[in-house]
C-alpha positions as a Markdown table, in Angstrom:
| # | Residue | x | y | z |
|---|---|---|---|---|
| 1 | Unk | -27.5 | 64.1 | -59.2 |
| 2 | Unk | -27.7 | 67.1 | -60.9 |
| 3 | Unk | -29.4 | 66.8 | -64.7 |
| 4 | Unk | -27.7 | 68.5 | -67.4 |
| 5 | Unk | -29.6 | 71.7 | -67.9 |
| 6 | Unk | -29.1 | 72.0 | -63.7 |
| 7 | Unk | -25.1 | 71.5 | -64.6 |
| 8 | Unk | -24.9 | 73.6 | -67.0 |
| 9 | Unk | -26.8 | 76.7 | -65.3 |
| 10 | Unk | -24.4 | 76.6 | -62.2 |
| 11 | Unk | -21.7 | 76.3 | -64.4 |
| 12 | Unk | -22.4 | 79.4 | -66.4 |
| 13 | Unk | -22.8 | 81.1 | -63.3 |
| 14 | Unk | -20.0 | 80.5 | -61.9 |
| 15 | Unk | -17.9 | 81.0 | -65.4 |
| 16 | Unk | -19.6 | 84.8 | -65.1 |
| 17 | Unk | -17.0 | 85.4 | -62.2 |
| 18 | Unk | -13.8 | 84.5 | -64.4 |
| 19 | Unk | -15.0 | 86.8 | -67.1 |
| 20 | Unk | -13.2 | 90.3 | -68.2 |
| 21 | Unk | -16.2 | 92.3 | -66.6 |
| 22 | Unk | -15.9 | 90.5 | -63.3 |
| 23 | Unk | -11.5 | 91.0 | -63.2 |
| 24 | Unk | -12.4 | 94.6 | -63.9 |
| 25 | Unk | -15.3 | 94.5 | -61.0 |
| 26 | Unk | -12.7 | 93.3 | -58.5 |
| 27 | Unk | -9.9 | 95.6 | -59.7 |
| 28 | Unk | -12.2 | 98.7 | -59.4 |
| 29 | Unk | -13.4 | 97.9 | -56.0 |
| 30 | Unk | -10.7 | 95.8 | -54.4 |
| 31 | Unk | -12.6 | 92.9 | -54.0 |
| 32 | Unk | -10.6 | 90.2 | -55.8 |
| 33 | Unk | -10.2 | 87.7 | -52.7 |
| 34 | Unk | -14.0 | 88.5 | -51.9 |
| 35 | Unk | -15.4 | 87.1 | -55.0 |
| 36 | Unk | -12.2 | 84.3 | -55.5 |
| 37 | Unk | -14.2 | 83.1 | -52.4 |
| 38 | Unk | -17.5 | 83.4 | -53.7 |
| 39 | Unk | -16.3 | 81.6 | -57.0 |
| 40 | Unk | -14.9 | 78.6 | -54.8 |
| 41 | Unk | -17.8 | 78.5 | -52.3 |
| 42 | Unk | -20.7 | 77.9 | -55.1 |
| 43 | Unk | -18.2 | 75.4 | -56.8 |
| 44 | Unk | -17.9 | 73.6 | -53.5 |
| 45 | Unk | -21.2 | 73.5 | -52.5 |
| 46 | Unk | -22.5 | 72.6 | -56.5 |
| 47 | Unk | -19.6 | 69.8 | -56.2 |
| 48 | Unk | -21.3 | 68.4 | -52.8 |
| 49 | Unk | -25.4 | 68.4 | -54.2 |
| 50 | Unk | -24.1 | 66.8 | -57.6 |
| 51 | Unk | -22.2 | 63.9 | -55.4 |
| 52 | Unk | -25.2 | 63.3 | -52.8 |
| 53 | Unk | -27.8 | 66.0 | -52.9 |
| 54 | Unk | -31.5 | 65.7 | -52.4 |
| 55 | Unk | -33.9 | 67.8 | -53.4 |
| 56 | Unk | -33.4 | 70.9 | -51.0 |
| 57 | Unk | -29.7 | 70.9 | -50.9 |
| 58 | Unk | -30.3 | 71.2 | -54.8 |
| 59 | Unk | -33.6 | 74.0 | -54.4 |
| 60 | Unk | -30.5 | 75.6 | -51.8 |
| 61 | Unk | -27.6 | 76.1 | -54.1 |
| 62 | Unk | -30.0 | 76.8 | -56.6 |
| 63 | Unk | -31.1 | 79.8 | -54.5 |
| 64 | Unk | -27.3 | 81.1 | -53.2 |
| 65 | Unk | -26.3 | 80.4 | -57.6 |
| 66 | Unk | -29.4 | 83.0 | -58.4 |
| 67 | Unk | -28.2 | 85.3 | -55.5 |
| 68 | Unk | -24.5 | 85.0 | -57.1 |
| 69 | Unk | -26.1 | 85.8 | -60.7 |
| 70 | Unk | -27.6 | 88.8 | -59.1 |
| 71 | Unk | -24.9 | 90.5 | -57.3 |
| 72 | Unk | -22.6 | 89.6 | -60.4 |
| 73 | Unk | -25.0 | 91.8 | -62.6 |
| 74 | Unk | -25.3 | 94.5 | -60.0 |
| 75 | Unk | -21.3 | 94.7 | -59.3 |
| 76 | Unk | -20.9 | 95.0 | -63.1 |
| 77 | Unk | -23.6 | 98.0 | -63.5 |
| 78 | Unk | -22.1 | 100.0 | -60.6 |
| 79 | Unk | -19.0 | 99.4 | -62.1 |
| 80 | Unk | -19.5 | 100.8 | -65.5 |
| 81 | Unk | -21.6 | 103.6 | -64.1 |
| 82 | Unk | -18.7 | 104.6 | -61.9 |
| 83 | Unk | -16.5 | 104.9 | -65.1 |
């Protein structure tokens, strides 16, 4: 099981994708379905290592939550820059 601190990364993660910065990401670039889907992947697969995870399944969606935090930042940069 997941421990709090664990919990509560993943969740801010995925929270990033419902913010105002991320609605005008998909707007901008027409990727609303695209990241929808990555917002209900990570929740999935967070879901399935907090229910029966070992230790890699949680190093794994560690991994694919930091890759989410980075494209999120990146998406938001070229977006204001293309302003």
């Amino acid at each position: 099981m997941a421990d709090r601190a664990e919990s509560s990364f993943f969740q801010g993660v995925i929270d990033r994708f419902d913010s105002p910065a991320m609605q005008k990401v998909g707007e901008t670039w027409g990727v609303q379905n695209e990241l929808q889907g990555l917002r209900t992947d990570l929740r999935a697969e967070v879901q399935a290592v907090g229910e029966n995870g070992g230790v890699a399944q949680r190093m794994e969606a560690r991994r694919h939550a930091y890759d989410v935090d980075d494209l999120h930042d990146k998406l938001v940069i070229r977006t204001n820059v293309a302003r």
